[in-house]
PDB file with SEQRES, HELIX, SHEET and CRYST1 records, atoms N, CA, C and O in Angstrom:
SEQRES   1 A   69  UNK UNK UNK UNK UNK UNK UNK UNK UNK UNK UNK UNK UNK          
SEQRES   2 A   69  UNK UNK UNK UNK UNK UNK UNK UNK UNK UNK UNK UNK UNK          
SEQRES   3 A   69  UNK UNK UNK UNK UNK UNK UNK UNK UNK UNK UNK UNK UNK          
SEQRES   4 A   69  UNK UNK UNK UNK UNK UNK UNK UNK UNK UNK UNK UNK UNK          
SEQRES   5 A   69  UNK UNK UNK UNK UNK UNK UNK UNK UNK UNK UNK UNK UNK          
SEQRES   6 A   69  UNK UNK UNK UNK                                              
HELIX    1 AA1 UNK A    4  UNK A    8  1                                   5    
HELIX    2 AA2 UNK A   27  UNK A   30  1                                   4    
HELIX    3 AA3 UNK A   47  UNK A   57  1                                  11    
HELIX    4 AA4 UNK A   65  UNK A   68  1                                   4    
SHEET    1 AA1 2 UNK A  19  UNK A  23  0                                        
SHEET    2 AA1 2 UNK A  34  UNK A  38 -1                                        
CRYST1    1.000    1.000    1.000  90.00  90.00  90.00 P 1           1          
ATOM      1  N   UNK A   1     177.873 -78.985  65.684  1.00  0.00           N  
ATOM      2  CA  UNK A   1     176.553 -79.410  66.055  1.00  0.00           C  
ATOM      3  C   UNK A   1     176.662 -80.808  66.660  1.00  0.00           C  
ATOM      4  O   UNK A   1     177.448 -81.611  66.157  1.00  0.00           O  
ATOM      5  N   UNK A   2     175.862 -81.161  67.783  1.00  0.00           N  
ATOM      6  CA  UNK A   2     175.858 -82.453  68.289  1.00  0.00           C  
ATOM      7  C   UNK A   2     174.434 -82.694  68.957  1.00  0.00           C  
ATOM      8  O   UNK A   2     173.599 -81.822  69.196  1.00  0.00           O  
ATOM      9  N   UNK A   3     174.349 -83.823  69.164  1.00  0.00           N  
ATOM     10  CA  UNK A   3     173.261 -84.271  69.493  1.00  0.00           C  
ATOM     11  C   UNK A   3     172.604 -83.255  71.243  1.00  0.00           C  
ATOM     12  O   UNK A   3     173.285 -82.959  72.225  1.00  0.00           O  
ATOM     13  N   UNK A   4     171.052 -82.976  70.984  1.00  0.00           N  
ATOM     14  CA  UNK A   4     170.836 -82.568  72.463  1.00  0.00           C  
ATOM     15  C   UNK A   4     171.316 -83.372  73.717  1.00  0.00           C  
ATOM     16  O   UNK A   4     171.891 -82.856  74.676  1.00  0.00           O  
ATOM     17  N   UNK A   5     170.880 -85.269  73.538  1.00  0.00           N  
ATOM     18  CA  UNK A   5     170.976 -85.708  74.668  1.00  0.00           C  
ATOM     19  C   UNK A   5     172.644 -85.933  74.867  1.00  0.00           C  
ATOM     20  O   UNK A   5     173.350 -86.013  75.871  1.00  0.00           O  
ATOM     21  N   UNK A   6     172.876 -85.985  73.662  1.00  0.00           N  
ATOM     22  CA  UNK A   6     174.930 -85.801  74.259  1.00  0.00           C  
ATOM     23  C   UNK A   6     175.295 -84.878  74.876  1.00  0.00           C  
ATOM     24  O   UNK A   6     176.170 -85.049  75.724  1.00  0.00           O  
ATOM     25  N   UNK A   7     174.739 -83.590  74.648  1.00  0.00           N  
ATOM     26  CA  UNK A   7     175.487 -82.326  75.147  1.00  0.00           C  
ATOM     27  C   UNK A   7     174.822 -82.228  76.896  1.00  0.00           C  
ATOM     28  O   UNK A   7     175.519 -82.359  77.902  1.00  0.00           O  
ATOM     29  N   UNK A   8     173.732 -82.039  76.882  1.00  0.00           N  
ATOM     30  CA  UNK A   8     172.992 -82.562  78.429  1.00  0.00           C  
ATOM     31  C   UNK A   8     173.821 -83.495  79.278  1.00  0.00           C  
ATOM     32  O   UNK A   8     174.291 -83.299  80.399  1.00  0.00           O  
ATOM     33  N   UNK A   9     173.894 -84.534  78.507  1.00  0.00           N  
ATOM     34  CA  UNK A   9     174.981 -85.485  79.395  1.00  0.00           C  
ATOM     35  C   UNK A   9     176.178 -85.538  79.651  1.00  0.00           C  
ATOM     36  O   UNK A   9     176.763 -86.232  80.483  1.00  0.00           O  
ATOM     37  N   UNK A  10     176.803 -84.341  78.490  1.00  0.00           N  
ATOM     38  CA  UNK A  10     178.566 -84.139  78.853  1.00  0.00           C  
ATOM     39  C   UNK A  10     178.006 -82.495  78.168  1.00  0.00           C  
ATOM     40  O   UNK A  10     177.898 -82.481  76.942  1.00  0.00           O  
ATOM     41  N   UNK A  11     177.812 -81.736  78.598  1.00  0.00           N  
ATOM     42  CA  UNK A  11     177.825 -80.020  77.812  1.00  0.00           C  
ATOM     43  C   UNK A  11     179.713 -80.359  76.892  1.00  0.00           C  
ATOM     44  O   UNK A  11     179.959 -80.578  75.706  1.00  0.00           O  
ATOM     45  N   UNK A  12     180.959 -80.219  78.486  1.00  0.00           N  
ATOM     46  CA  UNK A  12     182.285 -80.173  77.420  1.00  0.00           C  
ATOM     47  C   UNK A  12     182.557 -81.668  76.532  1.00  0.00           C  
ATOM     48  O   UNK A  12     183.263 -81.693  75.523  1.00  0.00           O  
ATOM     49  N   UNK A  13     181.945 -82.750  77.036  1.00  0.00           N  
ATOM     50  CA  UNK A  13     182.413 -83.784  75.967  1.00  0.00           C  
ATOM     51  C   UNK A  13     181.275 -84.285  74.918  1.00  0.00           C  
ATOM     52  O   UNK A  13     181.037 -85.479  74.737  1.00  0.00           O  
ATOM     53  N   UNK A  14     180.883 -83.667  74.527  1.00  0.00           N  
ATOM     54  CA  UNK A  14     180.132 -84.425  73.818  1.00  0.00           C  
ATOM     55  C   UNK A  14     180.730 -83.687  72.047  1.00  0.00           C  
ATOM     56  O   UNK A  14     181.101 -82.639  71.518  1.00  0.00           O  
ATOM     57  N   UNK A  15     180.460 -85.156  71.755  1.00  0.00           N  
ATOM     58  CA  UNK A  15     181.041 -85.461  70.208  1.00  0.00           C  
ATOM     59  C   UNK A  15     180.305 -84.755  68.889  1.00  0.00           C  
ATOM     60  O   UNK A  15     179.277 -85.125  68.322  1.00  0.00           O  
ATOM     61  N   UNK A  16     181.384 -83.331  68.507  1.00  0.00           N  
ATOM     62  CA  UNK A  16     180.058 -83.207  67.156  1.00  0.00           C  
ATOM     63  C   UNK A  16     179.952 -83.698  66.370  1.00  0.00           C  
ATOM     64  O   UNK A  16     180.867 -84.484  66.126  1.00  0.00           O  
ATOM     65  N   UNK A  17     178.618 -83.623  65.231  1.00  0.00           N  
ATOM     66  CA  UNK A  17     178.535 -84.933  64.207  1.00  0.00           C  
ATOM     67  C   UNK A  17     178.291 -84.028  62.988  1.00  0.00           C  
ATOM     68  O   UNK A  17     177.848 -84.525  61.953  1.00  0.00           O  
ATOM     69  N   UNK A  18     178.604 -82.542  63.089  1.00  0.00           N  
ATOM     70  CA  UNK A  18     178.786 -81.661  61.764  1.00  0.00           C  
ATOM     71  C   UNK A  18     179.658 -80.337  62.623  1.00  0.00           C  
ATOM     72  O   UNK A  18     179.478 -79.975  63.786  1.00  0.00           O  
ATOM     73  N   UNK A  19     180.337 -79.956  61.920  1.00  0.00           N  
ATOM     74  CA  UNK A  19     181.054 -78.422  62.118  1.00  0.00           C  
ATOM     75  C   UNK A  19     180.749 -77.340  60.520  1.00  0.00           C  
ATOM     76  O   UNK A  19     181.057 -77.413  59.330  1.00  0.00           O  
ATOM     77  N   UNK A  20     180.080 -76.519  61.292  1.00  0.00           N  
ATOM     78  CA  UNK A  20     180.077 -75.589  59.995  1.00  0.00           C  
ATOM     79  C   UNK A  20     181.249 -74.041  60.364  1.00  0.00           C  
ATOM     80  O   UNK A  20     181.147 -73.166  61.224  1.00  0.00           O  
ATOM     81  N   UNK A  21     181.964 -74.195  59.619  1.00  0.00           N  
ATOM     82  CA  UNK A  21     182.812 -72.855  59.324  1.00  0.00           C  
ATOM     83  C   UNK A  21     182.538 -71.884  58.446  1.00  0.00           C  
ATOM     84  O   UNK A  21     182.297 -72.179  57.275  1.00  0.00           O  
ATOM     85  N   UNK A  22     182.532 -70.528  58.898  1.00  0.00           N  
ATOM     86  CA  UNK A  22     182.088 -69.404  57.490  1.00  0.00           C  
ATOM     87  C   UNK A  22     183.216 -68.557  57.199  1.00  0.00           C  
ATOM     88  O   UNK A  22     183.968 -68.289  58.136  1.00  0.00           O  
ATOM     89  N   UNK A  23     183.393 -68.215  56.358  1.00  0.00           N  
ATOM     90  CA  UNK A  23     184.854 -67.906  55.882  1.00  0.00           C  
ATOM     91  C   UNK A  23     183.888 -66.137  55.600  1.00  0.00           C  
ATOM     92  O   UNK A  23     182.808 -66.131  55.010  1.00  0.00           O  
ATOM     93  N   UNK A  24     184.357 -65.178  55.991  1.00  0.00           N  
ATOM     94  CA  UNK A  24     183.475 -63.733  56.000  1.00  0.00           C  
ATOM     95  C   UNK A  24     184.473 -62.907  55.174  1.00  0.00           C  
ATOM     96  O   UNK A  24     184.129 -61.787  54.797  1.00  0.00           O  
ATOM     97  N   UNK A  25     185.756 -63.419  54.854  1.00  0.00           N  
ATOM     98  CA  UNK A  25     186.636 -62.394  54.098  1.00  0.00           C  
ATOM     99  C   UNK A  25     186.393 -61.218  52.527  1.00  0.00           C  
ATOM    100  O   UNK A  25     186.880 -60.223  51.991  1.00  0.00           O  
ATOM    101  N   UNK A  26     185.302 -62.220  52.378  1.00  0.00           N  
ATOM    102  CA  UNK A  26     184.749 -61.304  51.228  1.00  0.00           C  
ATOM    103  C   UNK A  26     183.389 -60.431  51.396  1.00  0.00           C  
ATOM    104  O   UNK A  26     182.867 -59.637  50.613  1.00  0.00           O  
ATOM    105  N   UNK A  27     183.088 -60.761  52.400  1.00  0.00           N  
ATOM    106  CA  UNK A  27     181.617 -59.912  52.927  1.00  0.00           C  
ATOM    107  C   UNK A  27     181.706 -58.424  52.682  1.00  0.00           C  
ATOM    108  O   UNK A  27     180.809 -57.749  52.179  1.00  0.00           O  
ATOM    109  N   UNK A  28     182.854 -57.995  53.080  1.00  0.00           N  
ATOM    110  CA  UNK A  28     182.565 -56.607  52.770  1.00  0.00           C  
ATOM    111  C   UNK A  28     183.380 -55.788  50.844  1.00  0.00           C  
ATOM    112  O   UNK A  28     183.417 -54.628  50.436  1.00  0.00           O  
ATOM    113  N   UNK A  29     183.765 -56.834  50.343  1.00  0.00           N  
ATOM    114  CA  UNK A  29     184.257 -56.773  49.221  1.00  0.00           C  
ATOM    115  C   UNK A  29     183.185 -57.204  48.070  1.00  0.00           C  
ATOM    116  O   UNK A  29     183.078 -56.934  46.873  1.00  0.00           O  
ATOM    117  N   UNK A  30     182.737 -57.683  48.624  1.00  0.00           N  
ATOM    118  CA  UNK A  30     181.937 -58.835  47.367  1.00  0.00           C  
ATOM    119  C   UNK A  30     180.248 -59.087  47.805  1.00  0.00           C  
ATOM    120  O   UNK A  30     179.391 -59.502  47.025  1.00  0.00           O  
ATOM    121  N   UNK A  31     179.959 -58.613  49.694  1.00  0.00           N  
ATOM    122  CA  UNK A  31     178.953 -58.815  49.809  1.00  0.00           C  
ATOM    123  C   UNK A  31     178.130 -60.612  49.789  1.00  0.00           C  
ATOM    124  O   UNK A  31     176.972 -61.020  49.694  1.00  0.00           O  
ATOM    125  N   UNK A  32     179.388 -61.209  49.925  1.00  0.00           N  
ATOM    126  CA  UNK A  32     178.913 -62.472  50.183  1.00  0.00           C  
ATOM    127  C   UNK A  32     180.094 -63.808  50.891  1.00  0.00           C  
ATOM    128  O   UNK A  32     181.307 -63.743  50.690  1.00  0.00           O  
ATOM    129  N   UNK A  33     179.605 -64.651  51.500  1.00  0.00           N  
ATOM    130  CA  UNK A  33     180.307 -65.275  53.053  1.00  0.00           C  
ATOM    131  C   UNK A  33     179.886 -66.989  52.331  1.00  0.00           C  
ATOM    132  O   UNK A  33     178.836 -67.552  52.019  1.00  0.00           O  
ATOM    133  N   UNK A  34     181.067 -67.282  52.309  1.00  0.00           N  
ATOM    134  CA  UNK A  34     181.326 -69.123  52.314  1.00  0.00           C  
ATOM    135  C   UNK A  34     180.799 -70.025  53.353  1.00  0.00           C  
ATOM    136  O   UNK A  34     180.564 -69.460  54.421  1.00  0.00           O  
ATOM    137  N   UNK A  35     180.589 -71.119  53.311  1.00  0.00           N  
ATOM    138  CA  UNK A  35     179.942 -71.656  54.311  1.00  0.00           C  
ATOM    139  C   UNK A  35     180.579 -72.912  54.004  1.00  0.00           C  
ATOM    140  O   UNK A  35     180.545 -73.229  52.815  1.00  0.00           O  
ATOM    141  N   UNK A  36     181.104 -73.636  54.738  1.00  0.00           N  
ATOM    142  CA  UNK A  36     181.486 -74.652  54.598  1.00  0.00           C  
ATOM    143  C   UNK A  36     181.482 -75.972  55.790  1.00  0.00           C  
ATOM    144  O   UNK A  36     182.180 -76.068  56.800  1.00  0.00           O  
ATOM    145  N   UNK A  37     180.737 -76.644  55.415  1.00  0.00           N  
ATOM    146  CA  UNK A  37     179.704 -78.004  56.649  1.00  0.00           C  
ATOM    147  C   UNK A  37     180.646 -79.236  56.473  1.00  0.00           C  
ATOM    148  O   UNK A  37     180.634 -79.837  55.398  1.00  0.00           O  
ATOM    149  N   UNK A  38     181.519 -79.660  57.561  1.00  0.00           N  
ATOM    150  CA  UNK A  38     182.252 -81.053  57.329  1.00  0.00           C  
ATOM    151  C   UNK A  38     181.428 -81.743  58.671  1.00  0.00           C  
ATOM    152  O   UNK A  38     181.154 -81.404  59.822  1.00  0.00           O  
ATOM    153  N   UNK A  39     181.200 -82.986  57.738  1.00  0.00           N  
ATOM    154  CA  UNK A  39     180.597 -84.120  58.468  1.00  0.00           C  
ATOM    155  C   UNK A  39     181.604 -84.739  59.287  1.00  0.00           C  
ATOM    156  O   UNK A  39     182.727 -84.573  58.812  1.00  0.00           O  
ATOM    157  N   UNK A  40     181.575 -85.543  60.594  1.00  0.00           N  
ATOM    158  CA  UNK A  40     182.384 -86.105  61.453  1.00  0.00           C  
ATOM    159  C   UNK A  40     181.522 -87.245  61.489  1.00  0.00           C  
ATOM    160  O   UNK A  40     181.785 -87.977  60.535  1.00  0.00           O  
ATOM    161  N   UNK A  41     180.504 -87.740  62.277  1.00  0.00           N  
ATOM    162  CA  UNK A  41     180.199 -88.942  62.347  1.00  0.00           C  
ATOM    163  C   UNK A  41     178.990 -89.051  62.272  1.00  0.00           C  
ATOM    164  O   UNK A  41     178.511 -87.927  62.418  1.00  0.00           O  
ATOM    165  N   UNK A  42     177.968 -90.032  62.076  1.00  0.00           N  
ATOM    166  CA  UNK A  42     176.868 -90.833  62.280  1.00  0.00           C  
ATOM    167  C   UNK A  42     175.619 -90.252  61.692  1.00  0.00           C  
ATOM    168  O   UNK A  42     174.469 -90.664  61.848  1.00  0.00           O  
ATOM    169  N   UNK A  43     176.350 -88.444  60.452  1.00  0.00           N  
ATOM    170  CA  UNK A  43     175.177 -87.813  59.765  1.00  0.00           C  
ATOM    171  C   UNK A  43     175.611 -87.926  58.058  1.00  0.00           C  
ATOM    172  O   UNK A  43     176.703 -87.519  57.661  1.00  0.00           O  
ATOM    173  N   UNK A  44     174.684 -88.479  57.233  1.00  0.00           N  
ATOM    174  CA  UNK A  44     174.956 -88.693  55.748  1.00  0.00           C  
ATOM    175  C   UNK A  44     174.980 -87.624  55.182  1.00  0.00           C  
ATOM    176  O   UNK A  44     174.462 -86.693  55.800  1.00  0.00           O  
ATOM    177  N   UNK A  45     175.608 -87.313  53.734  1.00  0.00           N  
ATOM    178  CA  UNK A  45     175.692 -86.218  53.148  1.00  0.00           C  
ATOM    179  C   UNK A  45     175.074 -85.920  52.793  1.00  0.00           C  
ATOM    180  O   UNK A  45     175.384 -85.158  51.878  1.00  0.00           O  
ATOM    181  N   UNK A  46     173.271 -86.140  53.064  1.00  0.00           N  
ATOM    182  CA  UNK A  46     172.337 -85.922  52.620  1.00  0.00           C  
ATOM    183  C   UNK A  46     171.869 -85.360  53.821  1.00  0.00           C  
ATOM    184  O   UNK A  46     171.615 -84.187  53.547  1.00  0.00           O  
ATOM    185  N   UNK A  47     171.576 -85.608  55.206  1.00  0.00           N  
ATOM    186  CA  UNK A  47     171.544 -85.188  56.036  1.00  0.00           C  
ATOM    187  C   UNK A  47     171.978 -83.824  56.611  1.00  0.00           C  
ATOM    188  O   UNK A  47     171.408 -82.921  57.225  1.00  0.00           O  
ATOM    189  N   UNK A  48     173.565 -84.116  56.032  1.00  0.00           N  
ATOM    190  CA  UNK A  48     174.222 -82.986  56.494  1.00  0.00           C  
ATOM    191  C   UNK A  48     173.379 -81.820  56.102  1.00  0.00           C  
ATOM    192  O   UNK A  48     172.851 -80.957  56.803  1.00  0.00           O  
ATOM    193  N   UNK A  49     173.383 -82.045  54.501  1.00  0.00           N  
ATOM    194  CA  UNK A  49     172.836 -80.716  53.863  1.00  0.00           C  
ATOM    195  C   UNK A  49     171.594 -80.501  54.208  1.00  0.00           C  
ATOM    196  O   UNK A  49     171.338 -79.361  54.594  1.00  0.00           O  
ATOM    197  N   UNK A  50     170.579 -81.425  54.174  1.00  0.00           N  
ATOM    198  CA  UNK A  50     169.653 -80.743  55.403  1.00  0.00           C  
ATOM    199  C   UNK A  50     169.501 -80.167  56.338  1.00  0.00           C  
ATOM    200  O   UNK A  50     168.626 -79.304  56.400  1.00  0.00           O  
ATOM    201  N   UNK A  51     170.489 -80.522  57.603  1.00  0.00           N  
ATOM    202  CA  UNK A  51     170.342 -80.100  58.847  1.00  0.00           C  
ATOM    203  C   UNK A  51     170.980 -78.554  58.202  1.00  0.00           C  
ATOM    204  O   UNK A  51     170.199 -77.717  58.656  1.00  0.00           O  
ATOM    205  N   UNK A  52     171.853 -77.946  57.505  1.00  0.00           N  
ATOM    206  CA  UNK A  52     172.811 -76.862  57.354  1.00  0.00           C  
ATOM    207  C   UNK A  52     171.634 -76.097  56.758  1.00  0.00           C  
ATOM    208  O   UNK A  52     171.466 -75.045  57.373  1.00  0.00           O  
ATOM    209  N   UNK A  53     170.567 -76.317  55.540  1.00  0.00           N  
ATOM    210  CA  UNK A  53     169.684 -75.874  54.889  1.00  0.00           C  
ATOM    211  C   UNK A  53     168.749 -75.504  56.011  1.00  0.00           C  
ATOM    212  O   UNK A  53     168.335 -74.345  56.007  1.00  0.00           O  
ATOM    213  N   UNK A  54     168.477 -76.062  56.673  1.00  0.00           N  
ATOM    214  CA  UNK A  54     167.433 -75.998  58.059  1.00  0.00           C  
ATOM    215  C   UNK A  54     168.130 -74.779  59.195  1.00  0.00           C  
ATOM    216  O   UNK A  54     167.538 -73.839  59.725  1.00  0.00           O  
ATOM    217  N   UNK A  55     169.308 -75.106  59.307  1.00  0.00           N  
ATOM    218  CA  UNK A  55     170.270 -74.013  59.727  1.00  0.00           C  
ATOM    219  C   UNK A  55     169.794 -72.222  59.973  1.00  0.00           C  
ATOM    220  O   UNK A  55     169.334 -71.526  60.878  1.00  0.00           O  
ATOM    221  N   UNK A  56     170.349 -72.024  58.209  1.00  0.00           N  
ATOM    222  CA  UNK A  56     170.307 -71.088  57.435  1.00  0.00           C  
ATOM    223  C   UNK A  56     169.078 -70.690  57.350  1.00  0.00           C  
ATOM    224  O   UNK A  56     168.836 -69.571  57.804  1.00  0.00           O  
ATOM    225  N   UNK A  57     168.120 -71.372  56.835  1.00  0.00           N  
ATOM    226  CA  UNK A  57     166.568 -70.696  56.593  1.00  0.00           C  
ATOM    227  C   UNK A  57     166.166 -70.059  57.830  1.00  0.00           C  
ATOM    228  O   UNK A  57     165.381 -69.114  57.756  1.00  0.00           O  
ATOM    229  N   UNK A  58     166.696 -70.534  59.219  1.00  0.00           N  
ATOM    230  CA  UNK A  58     166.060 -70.283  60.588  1.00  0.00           C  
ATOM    231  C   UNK A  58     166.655 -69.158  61.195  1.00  0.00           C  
ATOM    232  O   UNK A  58     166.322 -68.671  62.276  1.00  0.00           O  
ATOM    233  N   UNK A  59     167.908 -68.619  60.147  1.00  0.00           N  
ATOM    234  CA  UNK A  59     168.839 -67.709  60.672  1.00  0.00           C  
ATOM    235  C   UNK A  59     168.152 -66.294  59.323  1.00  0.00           C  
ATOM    236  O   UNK A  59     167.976 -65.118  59.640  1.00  0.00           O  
ATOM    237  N   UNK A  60     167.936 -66.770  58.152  1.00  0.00           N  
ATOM    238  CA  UNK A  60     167.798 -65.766  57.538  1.00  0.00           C  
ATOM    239  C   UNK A  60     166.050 -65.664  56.875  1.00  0.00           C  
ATOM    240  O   UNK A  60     165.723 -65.133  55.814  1.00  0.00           O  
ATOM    241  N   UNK A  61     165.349 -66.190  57.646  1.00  0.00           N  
ATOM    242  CA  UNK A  61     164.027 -66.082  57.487  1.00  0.00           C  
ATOM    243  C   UNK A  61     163.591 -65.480  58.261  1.00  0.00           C  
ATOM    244  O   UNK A  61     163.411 -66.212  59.234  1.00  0.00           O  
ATOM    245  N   UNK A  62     163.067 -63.850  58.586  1.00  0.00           N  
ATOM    246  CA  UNK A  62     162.605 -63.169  59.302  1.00  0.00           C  
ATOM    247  C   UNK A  62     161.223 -63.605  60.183  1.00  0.00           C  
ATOM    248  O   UNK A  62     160.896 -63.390  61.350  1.00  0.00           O  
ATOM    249  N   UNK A  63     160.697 -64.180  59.280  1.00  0.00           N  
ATOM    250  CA  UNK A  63     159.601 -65.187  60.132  1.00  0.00           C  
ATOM    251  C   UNK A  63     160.079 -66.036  61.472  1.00  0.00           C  
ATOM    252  O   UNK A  63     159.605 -65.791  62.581  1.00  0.00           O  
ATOM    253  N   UNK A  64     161.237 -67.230  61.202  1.00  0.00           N  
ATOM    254  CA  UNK A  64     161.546 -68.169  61.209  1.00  0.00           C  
ATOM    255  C   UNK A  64     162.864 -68.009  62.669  1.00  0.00           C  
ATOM    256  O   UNK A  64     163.072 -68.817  63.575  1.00  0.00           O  
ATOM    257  N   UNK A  65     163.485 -66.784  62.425  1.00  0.00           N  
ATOM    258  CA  UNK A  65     164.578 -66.060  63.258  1.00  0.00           C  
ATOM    259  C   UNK A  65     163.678 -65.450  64.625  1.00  0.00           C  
ATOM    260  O   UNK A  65     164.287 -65.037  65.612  1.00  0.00           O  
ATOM    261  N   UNK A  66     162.569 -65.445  64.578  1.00  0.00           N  
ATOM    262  CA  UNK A  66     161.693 -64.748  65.732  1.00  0.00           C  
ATOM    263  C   UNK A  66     161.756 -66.062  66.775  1.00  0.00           C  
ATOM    264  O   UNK A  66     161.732 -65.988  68.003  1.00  0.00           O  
ATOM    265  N   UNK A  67     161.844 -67.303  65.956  1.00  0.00           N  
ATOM    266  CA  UNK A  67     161.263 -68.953  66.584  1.00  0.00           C  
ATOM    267  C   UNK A  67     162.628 -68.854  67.479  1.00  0.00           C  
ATOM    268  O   UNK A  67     162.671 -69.324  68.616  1.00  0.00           O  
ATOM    269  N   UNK A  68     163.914 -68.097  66.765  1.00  0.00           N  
ATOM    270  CA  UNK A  68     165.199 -68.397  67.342  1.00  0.00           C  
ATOM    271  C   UNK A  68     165.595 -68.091  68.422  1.00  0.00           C  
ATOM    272  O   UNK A  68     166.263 -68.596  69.325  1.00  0.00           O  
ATOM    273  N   UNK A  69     164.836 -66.726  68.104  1.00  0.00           N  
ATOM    274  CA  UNK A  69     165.370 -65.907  69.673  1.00  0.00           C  
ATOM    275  C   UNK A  69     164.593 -66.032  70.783  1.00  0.00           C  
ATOM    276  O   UNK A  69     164.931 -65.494  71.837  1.00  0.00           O  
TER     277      UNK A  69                                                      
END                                                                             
């Protein structure tokens, strides 16, 4: 994830300031997927988990997933 006006101004260079990775190896064993959010720069760990919480709700809120597409 990186900022809008960074990516506008460089789409390939611009700097992310969270990476989220999902690890899916157990999805079909266990029925459930890891998520894991590392901070890089200029977002607090309080932040982070916001923006990732904000993420997720917008991806798995049927309401909220309509705003997405």
């Amino acid at each position: 994830m990186t900022f809008l006006g960074d990516f506008q101004a460089n789409p390939t260079g611009a700097s992310p300031y969270m990476v989220l990775t999902c690890f899916d190896e157990l999805l079909t064993t266990k029925g459930i997927m890891l998520l894991r959010g590392d901070l890089i720069s200029h977002l607090s760990e309080d932040e982070g988990f916001v923006l990732m919480n904000q993420l997720l709700d917008g991806y798995l809120n049927d309401g909220l997933y309509e705003q997405i597409k």
